[in-house]
Backbone and ligand atoms as CSV (ligand in chain L), in Angstrom:
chain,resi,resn,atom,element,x,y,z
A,1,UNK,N,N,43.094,16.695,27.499
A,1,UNK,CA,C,41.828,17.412,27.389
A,1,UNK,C,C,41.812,18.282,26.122
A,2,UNK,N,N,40.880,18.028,25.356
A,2,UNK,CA,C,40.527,19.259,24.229
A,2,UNK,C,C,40.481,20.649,24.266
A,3,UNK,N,N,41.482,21.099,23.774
A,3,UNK,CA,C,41.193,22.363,23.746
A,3,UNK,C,C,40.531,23.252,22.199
A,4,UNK,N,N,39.458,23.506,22.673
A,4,UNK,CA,C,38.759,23.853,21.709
A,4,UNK,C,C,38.476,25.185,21.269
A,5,UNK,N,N,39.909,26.067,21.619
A,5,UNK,CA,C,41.019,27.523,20.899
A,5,UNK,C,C,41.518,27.303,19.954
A,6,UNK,N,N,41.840,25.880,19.787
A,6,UNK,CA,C,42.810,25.417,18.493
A,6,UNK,C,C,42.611,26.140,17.515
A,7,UNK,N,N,43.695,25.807,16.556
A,7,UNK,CA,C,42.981,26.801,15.368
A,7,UNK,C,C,42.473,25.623,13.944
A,8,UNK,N,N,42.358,24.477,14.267
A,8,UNK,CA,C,41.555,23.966,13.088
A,8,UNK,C,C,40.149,23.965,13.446
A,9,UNK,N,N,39.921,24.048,15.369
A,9,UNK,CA,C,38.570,24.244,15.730
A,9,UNK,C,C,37.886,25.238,15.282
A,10,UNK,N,N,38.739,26.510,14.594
A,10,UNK,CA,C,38.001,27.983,14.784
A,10,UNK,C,C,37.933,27.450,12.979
A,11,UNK,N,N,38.813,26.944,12.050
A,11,UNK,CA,C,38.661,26.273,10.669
A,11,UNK,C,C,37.147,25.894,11.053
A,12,UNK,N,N,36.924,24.951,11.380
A,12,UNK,CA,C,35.567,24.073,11.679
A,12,UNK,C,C,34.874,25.124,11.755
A,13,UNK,N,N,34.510,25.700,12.928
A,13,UNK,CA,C,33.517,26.779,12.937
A,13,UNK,C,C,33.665,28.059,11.948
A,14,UNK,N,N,34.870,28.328,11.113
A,14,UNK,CA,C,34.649,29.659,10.324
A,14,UNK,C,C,34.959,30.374,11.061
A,15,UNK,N,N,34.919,30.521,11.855
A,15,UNK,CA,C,35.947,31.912,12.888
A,15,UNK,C,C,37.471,32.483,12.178
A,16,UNK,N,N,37.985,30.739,11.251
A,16,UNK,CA,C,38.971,31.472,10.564
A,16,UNK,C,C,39.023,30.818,9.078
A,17,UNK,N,N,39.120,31.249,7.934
A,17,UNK,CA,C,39.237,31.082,6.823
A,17,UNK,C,C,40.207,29.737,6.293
A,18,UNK,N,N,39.803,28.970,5.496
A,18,UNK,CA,C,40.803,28.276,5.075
A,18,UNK,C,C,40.383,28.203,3.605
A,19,UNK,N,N,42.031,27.566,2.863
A,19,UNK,CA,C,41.260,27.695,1.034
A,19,UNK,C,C,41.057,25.890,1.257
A,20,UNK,N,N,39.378,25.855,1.457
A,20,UNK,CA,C,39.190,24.810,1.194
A,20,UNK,C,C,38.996,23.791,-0.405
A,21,UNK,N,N,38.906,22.396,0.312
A,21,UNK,CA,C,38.784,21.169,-0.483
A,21,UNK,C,C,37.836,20.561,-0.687
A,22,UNK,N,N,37.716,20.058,0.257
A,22,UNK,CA,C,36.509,19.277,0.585
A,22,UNK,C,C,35.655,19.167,2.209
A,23,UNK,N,N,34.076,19.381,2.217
A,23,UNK,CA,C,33.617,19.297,4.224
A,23,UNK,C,C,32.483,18.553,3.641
A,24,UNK,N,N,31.701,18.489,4.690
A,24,UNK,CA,C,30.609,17.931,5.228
A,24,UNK,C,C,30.873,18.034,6.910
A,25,UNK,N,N,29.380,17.060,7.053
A,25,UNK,CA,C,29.476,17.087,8.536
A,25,UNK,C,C,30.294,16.710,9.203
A,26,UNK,N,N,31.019,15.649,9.151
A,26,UNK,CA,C,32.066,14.908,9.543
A,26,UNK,C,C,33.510,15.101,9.721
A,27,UNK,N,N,34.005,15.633,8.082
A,27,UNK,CA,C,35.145,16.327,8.148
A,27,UNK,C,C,35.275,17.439,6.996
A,28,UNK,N,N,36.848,17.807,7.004
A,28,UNK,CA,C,37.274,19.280,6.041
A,28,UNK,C,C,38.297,18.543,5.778
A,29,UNK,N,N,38.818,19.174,5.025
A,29,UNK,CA,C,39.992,18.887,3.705
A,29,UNK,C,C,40.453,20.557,3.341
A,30,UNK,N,N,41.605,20.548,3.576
A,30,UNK,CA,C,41.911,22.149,2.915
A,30,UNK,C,C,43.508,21.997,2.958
A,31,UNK,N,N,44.027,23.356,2.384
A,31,UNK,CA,C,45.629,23.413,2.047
A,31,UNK,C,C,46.045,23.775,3.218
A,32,UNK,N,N,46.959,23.333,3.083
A,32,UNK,CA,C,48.106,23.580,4.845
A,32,UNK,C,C,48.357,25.386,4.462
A,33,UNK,N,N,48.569,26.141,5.042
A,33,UNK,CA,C,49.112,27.541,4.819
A,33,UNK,C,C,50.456,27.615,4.880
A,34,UNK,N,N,51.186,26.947,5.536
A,34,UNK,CA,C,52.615,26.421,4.756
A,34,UNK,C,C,53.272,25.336,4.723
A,35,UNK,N,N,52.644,25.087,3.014
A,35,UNK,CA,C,53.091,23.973,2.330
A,35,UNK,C,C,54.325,23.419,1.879
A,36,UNK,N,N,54.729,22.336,2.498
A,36,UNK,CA,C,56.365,21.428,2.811
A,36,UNK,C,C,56.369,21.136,1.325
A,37,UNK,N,N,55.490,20.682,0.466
A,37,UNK,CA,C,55.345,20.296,-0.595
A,37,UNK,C,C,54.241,20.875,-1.676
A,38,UNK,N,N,54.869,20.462,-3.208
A,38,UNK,CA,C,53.541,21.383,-4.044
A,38,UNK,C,C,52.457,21.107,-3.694
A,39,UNK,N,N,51.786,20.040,-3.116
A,39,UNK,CA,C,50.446,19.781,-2.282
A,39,UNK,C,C,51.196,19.460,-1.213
A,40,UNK,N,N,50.260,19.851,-0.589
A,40,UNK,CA,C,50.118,20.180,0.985
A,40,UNK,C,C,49.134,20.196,1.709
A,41,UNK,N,N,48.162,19.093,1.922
A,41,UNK,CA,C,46.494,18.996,2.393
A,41,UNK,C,C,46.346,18.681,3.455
A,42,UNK,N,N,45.561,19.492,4.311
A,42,UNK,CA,C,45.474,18.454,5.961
A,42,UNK,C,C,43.842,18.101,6.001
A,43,UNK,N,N,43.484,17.470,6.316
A,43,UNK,CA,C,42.530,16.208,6.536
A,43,UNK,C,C,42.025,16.121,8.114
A,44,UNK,N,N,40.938,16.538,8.301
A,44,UNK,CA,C,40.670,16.480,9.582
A,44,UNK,C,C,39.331,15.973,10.213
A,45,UNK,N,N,39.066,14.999,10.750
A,45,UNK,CA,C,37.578,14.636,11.513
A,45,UNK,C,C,37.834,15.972,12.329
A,46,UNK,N,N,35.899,16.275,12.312
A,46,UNK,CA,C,35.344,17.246,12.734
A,46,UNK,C,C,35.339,16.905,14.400
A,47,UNK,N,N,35.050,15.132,14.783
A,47,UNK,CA,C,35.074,15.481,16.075
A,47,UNK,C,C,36.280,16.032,17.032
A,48,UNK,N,N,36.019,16.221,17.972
A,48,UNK,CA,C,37.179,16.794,19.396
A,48,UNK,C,C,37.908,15.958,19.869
A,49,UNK,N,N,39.003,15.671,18.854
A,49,UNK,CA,C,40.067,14.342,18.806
A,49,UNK,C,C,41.343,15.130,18.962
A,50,UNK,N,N,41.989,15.040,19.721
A,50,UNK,CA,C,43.424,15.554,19.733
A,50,UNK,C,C,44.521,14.857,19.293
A,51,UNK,N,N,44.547,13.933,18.606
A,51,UNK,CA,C,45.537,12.977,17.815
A,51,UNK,C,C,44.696,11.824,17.729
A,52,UNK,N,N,45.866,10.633,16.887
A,52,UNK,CA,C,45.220,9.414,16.441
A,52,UNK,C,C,44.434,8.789,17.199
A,53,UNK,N,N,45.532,8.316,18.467
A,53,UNK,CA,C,45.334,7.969,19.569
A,53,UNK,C,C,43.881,8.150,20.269
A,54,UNK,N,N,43.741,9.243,20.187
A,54,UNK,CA,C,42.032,9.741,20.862
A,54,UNK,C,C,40.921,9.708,19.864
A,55,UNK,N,N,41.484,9.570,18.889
A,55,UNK,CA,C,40.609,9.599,17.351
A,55,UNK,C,C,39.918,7.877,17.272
A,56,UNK,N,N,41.054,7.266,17.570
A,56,UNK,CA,C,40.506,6.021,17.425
A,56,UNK,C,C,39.991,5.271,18.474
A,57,UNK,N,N,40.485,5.754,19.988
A,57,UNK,CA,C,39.820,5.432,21.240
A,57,UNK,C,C,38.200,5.875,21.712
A,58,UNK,N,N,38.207,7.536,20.891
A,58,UNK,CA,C,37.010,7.869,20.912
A,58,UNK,C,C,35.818,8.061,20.223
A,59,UNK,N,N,36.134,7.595,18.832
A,59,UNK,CA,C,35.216,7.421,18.229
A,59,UNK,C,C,34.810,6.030,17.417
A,60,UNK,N,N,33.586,5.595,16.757
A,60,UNK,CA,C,33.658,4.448,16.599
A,60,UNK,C,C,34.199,3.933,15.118
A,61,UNK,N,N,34.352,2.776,14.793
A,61,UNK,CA,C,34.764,2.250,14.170
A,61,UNK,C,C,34.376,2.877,12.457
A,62,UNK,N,N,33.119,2.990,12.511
A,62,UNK,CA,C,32.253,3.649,11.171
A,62,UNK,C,C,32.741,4.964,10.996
A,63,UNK,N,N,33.362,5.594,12.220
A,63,UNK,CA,C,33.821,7.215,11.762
A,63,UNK,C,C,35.284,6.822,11.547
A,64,UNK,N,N,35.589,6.750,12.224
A,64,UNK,CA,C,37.208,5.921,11.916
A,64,UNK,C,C,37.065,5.557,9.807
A,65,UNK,N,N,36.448,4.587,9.876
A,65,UNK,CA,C,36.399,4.169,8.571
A,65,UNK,C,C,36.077,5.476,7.425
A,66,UNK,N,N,35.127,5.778,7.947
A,66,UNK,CA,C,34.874,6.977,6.624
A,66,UNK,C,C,35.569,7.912,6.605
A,67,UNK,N,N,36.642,8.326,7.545
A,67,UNK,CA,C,37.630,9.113,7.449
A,67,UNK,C,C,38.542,8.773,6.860
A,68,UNK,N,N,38.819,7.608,6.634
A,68,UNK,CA,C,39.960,6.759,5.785
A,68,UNK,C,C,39.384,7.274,4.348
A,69,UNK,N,N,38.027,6.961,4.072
A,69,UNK,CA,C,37.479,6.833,2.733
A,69,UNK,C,C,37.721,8.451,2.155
A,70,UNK,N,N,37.508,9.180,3.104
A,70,UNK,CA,C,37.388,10.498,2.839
A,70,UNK,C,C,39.191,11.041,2.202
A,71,UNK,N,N,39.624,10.231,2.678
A,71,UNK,CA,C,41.118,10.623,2.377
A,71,UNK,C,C,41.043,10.202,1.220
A,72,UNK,N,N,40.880,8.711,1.036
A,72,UNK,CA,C,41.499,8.035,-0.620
A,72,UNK,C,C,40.400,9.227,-1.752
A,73,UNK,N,N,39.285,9.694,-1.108
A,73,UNK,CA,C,38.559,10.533,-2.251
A,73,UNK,C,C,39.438,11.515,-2.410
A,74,UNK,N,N,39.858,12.198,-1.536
A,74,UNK,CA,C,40.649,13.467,-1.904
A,74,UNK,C,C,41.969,13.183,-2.485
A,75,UNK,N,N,42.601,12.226,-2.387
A,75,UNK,CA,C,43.752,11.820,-3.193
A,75,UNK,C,C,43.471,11.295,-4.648
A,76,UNK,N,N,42.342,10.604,-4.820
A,76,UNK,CA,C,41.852,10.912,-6.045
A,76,UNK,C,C,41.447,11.488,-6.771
A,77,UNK,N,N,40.963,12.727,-6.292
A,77,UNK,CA,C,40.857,13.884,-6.342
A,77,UNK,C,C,41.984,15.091,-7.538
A,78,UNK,N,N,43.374,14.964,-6.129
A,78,UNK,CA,C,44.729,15.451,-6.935
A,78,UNK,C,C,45.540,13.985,-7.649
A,79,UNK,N,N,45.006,13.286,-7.923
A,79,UNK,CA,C,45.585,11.825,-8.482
A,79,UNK,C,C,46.662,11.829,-8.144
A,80,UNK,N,N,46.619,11.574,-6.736
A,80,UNK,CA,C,47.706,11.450,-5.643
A,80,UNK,C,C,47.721,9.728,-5.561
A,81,UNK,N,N,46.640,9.198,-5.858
A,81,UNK,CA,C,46.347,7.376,-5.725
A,81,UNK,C,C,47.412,7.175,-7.111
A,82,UNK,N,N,47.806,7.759,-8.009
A,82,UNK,CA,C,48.537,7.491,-8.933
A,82,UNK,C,C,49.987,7.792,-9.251
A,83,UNK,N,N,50.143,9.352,-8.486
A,83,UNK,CA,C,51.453,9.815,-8.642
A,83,UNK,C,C,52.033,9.530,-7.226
A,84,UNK,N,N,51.680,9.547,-6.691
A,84,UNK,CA,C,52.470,9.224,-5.191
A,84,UNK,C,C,52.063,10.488,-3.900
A,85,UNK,N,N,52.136,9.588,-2.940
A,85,UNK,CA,C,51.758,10.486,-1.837
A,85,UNK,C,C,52.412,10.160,-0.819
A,86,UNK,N,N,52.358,10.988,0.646
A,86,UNK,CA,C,53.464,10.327,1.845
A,86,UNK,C,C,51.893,10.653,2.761
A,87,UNK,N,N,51.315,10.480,3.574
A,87,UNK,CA,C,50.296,10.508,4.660
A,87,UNK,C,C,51.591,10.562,5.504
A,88,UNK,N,N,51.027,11.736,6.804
A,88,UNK,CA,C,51.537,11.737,8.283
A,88,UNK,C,C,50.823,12.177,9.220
A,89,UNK,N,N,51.032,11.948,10.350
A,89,UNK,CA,C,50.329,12.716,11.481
A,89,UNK,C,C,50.855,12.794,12.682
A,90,UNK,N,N,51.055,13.770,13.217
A,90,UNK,CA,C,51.731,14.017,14.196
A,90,UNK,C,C,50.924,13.984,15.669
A,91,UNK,N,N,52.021,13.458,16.816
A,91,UNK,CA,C,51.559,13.221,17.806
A,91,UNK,C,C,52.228,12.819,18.742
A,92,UNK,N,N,52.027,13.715,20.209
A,92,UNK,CA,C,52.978,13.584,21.478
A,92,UNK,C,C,54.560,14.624,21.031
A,93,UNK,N,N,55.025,14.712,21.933
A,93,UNK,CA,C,56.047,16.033,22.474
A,93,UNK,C,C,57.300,15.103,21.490
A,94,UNK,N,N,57.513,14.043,21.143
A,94,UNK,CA,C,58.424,13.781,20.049
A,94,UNK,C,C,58.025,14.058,18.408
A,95,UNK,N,N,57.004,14.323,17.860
A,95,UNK,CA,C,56.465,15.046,16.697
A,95,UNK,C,C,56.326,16.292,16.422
A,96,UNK,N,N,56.507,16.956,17.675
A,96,UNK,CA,C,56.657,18.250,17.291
A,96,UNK,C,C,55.122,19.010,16.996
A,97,UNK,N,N,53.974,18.337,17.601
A,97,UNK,CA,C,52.320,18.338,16.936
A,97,UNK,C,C,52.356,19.918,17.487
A,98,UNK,N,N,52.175,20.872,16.345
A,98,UNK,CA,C,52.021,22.084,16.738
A,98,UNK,C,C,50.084,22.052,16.698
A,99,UNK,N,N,49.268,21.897,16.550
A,99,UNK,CA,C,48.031,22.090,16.788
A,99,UNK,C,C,47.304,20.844,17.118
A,100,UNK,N,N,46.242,21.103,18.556
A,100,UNK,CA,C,46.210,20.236,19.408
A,100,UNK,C,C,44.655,19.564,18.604
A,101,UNK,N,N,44.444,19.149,17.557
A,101,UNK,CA,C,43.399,18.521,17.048
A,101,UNK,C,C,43.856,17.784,15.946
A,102,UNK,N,N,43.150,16.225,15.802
A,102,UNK,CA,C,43.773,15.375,15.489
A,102,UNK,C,C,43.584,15.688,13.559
A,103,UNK,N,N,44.535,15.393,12.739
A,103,UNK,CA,C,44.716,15.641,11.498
A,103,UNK,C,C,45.868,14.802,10.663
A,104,UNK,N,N,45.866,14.571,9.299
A,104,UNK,CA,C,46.443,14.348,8.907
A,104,UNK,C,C,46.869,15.049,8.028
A,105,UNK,N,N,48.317,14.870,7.346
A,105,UNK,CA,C,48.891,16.070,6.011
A,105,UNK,C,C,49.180,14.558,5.296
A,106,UNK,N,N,48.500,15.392,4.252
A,106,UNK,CA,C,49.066,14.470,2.855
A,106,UNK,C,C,49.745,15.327,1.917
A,107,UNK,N,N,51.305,15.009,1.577
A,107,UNK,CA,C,52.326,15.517,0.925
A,107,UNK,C,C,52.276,14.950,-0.236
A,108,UNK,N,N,52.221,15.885,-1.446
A,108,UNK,CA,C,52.383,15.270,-3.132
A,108,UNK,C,C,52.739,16.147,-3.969
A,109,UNK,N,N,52.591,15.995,-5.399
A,109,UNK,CA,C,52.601,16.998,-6.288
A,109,UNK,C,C,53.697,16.764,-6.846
A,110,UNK,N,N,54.374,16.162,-6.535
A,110,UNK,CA,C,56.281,16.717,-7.046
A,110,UNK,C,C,57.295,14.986,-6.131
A,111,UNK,N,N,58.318,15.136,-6.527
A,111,UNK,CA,C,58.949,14.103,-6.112
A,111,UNK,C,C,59.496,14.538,-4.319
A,112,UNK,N,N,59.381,13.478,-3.665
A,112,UNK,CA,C,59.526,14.172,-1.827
A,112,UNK,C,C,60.785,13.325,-1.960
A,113,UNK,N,N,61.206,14.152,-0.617
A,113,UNK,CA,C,62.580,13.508,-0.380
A,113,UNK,C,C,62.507,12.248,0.695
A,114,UNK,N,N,63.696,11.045,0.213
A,114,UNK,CA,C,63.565,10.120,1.073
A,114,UNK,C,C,63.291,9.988,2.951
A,115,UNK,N,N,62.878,9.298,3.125
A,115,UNK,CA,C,62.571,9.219,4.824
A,115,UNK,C,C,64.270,8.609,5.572
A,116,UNK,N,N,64.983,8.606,4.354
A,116,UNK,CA,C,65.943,7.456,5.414
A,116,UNK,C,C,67.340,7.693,4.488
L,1,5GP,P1,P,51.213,19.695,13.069
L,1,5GP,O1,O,52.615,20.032,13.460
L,1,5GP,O2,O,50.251,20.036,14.194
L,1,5GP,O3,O,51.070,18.276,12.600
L,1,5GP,O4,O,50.873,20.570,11.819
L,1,5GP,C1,C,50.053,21.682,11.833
L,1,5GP,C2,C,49.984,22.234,10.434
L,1,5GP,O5,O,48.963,23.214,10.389
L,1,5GP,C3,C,51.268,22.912,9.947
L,1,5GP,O6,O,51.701,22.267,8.757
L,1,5GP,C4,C,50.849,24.366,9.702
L,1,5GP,O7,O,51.462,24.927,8.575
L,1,5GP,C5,C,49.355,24.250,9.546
L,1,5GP,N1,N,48.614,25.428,9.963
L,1,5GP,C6,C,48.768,26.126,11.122
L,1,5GP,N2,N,47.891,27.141,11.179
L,1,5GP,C7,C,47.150,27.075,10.045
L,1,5GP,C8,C,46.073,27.871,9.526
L,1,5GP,O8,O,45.600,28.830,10.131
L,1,5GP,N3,N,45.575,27.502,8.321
L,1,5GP,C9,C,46.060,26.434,7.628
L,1,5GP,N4,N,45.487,26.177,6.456
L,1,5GP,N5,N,47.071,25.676,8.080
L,1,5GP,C10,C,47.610,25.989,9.271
């Protein structure tokens, strides 16, 4: 169930400040407040999605899609489509998902360390 205390919900509504990127109706784009990497962006549909999982079960295919699009803009953006980027998203009690609304972080800027 959504809980809609979260704190990217109160982001959405302005209840709390973020140094944004990019919004519209749909979604926001802004800097993580602590950044793993010299960029550090989280990416979020506006609807009441609590991970991928519910993101893609509950909404349709056209929001799904333009949320994709919305990403490659903002990576083109920091010419992240050129220097390199890692996309993640966390989800379920093995990720460690500290905030219960669905998002992605895109890590760049600088060289990241291997996955393996
Ligand atoms: P998760 O573990 O849920 O995938 O990641 C949540 C992310 O949100 C973390 O990287 C954390 O630093 C970030 N975060 C938590 N609270 C805030 C906030 O109030 N503002 C911003 N900009 N980022 C936040």
């Amino acid at each position: 169930m959504y809980n809609k205390d979260n704190i990217f919900a109160k982001i959405i509504t302005k209840e709390i400040p973020c140094d944004l990127i990019f919004e519209d109706e749909k979604v926001i784009f802004f800097h993580d407040i602590r950044p793993q990497a010299k960029i550090h962006i989280l990416g979020i549909p506006k609807a009441e999605v609590i991970n991928l999982s519910d993101f893609v079960q509950t909404c349709g295919q056209d929001e799904v899609y333009y949320f994709f699009q919305k990403i490659y803009e903002v990576l083109r953006k920091f010419n992240l489509q050129k220097t390199g980027y890692r996309l993640i998203t966390n989800e379920g009690v093995n990720s460690n998902q500290e905030v219960p609304h669905f998002h992605v972080h895109i890590l760049g800027g600088e060289k990241l360390g291997s996955l393996n």
